[in-house]
C-alpha positions as CSV (number, residue, x, y, z in Angstrom):
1,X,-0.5,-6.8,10.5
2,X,1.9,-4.6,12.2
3,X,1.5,-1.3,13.8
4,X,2.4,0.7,11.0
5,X,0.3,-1.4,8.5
6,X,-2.7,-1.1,10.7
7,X,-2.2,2.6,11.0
8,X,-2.1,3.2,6.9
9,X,-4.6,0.6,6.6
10,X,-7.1,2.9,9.0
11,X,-6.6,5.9,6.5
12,X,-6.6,4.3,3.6
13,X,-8.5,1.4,3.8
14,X,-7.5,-1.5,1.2
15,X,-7.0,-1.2,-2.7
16,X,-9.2,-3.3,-4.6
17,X,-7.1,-6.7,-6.0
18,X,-8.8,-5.8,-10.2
19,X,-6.4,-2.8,-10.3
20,X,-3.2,-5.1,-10.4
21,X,-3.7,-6.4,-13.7
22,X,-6.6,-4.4,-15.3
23,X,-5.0,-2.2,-18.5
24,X,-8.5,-1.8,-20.7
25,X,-7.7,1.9,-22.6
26,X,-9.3,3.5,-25.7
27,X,-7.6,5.9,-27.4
28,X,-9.3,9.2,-28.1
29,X,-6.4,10.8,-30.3
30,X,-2.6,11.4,-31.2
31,X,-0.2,14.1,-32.4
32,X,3.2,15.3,-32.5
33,X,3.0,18.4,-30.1
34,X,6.8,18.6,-31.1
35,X,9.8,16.8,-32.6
36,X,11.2,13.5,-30.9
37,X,7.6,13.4,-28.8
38,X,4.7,11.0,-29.8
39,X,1.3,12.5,-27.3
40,X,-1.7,10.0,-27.0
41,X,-4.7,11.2,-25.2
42,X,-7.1,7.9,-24.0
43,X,-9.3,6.7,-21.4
44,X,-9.3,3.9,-19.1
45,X,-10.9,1.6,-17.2
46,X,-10.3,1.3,-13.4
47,X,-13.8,1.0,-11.7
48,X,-15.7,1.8,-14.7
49,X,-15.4,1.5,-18.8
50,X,-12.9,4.4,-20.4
51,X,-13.3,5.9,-16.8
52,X,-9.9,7.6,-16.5
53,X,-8.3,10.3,-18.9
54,X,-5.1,10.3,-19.1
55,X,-1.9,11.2,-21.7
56,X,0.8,9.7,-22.4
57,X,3.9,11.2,-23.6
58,X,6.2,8.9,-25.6
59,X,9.5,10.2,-27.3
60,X,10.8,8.5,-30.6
61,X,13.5,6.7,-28.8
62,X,12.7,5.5,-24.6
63,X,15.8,5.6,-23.2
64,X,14.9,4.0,-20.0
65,X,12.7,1.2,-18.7
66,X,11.8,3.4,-16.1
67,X,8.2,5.2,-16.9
68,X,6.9,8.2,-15.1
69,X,3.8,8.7,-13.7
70,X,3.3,12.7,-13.5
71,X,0.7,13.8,-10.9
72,X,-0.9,17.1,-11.3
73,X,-1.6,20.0,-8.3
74,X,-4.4,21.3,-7.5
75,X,-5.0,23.4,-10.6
76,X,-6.7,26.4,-11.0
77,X,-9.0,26.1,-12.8
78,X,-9.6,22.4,-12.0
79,X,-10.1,22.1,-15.7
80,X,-6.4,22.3,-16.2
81,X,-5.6,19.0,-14.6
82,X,-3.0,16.6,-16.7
83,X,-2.4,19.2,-19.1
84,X,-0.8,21.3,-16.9
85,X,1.9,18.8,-16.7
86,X,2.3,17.7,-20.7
87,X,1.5,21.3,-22.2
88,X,4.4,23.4,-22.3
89,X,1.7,26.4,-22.9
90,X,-0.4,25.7,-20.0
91,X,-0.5,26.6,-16.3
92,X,2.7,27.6,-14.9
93,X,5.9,26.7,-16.6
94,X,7.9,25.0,-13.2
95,X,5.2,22.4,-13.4
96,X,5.8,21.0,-17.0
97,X,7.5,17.9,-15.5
98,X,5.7,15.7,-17.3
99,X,6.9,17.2,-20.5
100,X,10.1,17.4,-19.3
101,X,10.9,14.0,-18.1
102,X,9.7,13.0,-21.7
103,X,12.0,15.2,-23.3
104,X,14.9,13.1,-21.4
105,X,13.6,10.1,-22.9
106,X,10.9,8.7,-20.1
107,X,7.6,7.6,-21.2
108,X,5.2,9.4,-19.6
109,X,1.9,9.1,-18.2
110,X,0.2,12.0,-16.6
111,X,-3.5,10.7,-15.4
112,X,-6.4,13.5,-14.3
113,X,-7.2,13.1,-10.2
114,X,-10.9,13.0,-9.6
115,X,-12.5,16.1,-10.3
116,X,-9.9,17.6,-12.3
117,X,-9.4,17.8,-16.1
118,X,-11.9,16.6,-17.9
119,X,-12.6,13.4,-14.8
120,X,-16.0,14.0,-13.4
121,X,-17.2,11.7,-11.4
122,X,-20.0,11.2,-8.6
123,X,-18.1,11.4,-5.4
124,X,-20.5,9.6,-3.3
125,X,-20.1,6.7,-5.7
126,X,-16.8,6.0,-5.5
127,X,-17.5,5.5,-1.7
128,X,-20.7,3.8,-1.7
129,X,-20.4,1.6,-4.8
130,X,-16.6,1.3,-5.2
131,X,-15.9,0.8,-2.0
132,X,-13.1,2.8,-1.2
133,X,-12.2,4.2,2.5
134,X,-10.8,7.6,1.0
135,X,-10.7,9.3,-1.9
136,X,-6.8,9.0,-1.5
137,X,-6.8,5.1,-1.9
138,X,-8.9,5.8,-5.3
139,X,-6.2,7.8,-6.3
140,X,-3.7,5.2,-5.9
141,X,-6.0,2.7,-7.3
142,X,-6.1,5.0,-10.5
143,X,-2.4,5.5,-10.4
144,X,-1.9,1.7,-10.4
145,X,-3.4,1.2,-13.4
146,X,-2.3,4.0,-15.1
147,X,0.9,2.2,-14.7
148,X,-0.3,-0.8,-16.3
149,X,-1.6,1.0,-18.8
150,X,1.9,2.7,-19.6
151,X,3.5,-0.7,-19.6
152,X,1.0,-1.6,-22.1
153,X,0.8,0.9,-24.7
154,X,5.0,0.5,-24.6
155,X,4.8,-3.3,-25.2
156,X,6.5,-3.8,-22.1
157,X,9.3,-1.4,-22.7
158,X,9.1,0.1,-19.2
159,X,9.0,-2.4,-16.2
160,X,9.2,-0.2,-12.9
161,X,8.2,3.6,-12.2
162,X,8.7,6.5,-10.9
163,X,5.6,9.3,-9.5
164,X,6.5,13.2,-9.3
165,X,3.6,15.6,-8.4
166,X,3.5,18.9,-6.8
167,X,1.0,19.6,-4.0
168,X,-2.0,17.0,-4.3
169,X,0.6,15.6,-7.1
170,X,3.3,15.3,-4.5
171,X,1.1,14.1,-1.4
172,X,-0.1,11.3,-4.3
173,X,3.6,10.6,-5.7
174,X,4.4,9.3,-2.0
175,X,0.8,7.4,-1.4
176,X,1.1,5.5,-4.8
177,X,4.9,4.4,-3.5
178,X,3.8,2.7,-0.6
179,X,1.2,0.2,-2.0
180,X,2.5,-0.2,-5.8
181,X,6.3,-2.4,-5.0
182,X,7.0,-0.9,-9.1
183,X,7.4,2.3,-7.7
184,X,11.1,2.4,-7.6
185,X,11.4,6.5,-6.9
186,X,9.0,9.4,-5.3
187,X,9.9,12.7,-6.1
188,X,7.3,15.0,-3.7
189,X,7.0,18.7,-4.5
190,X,5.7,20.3,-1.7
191,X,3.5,17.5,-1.0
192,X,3.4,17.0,2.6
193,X,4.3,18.1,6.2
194,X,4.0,16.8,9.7
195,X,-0.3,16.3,10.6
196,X,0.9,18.4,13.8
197,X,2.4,21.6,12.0
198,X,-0.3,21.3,9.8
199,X,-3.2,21.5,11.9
200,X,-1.2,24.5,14.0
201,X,-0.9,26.7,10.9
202,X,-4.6,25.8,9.2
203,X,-7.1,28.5,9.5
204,X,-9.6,26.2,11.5
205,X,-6.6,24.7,13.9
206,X,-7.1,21.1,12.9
207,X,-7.3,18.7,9.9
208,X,-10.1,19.3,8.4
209,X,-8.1,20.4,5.0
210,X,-6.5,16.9,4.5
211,X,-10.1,15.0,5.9
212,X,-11.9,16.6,2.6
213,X,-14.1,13.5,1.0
214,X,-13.3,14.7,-2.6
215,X,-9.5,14.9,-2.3
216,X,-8.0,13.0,0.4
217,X,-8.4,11.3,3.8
218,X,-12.0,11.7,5.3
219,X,-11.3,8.9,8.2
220,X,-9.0,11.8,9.6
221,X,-12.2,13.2,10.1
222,X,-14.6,9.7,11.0
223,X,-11.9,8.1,13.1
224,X,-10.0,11.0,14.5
225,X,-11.9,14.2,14.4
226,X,-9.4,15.9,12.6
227,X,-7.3,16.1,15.8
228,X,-3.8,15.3,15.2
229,X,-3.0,14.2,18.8
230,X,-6.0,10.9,17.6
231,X,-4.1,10.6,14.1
232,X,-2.1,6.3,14.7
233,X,0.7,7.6,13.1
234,X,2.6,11.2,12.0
235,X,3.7,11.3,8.8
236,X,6.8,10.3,9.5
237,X,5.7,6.6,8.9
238,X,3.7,7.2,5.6
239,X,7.6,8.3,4.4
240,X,8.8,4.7,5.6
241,X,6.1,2.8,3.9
242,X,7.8,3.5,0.5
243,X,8.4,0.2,-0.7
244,X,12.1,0.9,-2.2
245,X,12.8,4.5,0.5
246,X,13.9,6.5,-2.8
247,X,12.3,9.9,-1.9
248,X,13.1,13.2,-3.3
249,X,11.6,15.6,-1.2
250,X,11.0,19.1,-1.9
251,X,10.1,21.1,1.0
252,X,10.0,24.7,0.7
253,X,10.7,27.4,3.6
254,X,8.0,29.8,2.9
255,X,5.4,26.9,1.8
256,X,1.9,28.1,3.0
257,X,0.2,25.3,2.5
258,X,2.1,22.4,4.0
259,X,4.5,24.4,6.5
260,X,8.0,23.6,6.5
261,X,8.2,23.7,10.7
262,X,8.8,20.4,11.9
263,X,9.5,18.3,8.6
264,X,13.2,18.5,9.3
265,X,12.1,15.9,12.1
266,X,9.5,14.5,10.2
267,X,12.3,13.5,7.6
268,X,15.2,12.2,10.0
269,X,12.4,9.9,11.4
270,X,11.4,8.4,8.4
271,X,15.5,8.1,7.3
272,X,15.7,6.4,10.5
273,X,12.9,4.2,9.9
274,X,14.2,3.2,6.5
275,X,17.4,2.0,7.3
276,X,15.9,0.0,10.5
277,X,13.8,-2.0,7.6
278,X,16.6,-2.7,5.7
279,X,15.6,-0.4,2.7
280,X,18.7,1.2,1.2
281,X,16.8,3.9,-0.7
282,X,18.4,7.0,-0.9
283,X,16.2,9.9,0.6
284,X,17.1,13.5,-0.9
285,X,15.7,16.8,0.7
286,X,15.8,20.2,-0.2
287,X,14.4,23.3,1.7
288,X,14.7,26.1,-1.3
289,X,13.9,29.8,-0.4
290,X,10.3,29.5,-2.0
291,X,6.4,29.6,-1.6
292,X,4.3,26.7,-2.6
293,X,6.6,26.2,-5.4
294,X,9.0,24.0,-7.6
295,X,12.2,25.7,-8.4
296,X,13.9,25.1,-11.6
297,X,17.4,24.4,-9.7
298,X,15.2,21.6,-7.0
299,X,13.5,20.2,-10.4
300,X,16.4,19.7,-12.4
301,X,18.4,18.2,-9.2
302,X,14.9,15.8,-8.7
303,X,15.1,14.8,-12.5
304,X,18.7,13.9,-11.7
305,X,17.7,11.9,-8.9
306,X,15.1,9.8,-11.0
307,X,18.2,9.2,-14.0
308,X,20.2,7.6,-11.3
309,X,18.0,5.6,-9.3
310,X,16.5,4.5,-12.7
311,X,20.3,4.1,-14.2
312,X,20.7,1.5,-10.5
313,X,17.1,-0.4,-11.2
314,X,17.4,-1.2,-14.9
315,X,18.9,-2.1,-18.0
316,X,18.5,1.4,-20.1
317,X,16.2,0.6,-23.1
């Protein structure tokens, strides 16, 4: 294990093998929320029996072999969850991604995150009985087999994937990239920012946002003490860890929650880092005049950017 394994591997600890194969979905309902669009609302199994909800979004015709997996923010409420990304009526409209992928002809699958939706779960559970080193890794772990799950209910019509979140979405579009080799594409909507800037412009001066046990990284806080100057890597080589380097990265300039300062460097690093591995991804950036936001212009451009690395990876369906 190199340096750079060893470092994820200390904040995510490892993803259980069952989640490469496992698939096992009920389906709780379907509808035609509008023409050309088939929706189907299931649960699945990852560490427990119809554990997961999830919808999937499937248009009459899939026009690629490329599926999307669309992570939600942080809603408010956390009730909103996955719907905020397949209802065109709920939470705010720049975050419809979901839907609006499908509309181009992806098949979508837009899972809830712990805690969110309609996905309780006990939190001490999923470290104490699952085994998992950060709420993070059973993210991915739920992300993985949402994929499957995708492939599945297609009959195999899409082979490789691409994540898009905002926020928690966009931190967990990059995390699922770097242990899931399907994931051709990462498009990250305000989704990350160097540990150091991070910790400078938090309210309590260290890292104690991304350490929280029931959303992220808590060995930031075990291992390191929230101190980024302890953390074994900067972000930087989380980037480089993609498995194919096709990152879409928006970064806003007035972001208040992951601050822009420093991910100019954070980004040339990880470009760098890329091209030393031999992966020819291409990594897009864009620093729009925006909050914590997801501009029309920067979505359509990172829908773009999922047509052509999709129209590069595959035979269109």
């Amino acid at each position: 294990m190199d340096a750079d394994a060893r470092a994820i591997e200390a904040f995510f600890g490892a993803i259980p093998d069952h989640v490469r194969t496992r698939a096992t979905h009920d389906v709780t309902a379907e509808s035609r929320p509008e023409a050309g669009l088939r929706r189907i609302d299931l649960l699945y199994e990852v560490d427990t029996p119809r554990e997961v909800p999830a919808t999937i979004l499937l248009p009459d015709r899939i026009r690629h072999s490329t599926g999307i997996l669309a992570l939600h923010q942080t809603t408010e409420p956390h009730a909103i969850g996955r719907e905020e990304t397949v209802s065109p009526t709920t939470g705010r409209a720049d975050l419809h991604y979901g839907l609006e992928l499908a509309r181009r002809g992806f098949a979508v699958i837009a899972p809830d995150y712990p805690l969110f939706g309609t996905y309780m779960l006990d939190i001490a559970s999923v470290y104490a009985r699952d085994g998992y080193a950060a709420m993070s890794t059973k993210g991915v772990a739920n992300h993985i087999v949402a994929a499957n799950v995708l492939q599945a209910v297609t009959g195999g019509a899409v082979a490789r994937f691409a994540a898009i979140g905002h926020s928690l979405g966009g931190s967990n579009s990059l995390f699922v990239g770097i242990f899931d080799p399907r994931i051709v594409a990462s498009v990250s909507s305000a989704g990350f920012s160097s540990f150091e800037h991070y910790a400078r412009h938090a309210p309590e001066g260290d890292l104690r946002g991304w350490a929280r046990r029931d959303k992220y990284l808590p060995r930031i806080a075990e291992r390191f003490g929230n101190d980024w100057r302890q953390l074994p890597c900067e972000f930087d080589t989380l980037l480089a860890a993609h498995g194919t380097g096709n990152l879409f990265l928006n970064v806003p300039l007035r972001d208040d929650v992951f601050p822009f300062e420093g991910t100019e460097a954070i980004v040339a690093r990880a470009r760098d880092r890329l091209a030393a591995a031999g992966k020819t991804g291409e990594v897009v950036m864009r620093s729009p005049d925006a909050g914590h936001d997801f501009p029309d212009a920067v979505r359509a451009e990172a829908y773009a950017f999922i047509e052509r690395v999709a129209s590069q990876r595959e035979r269109p369906a």
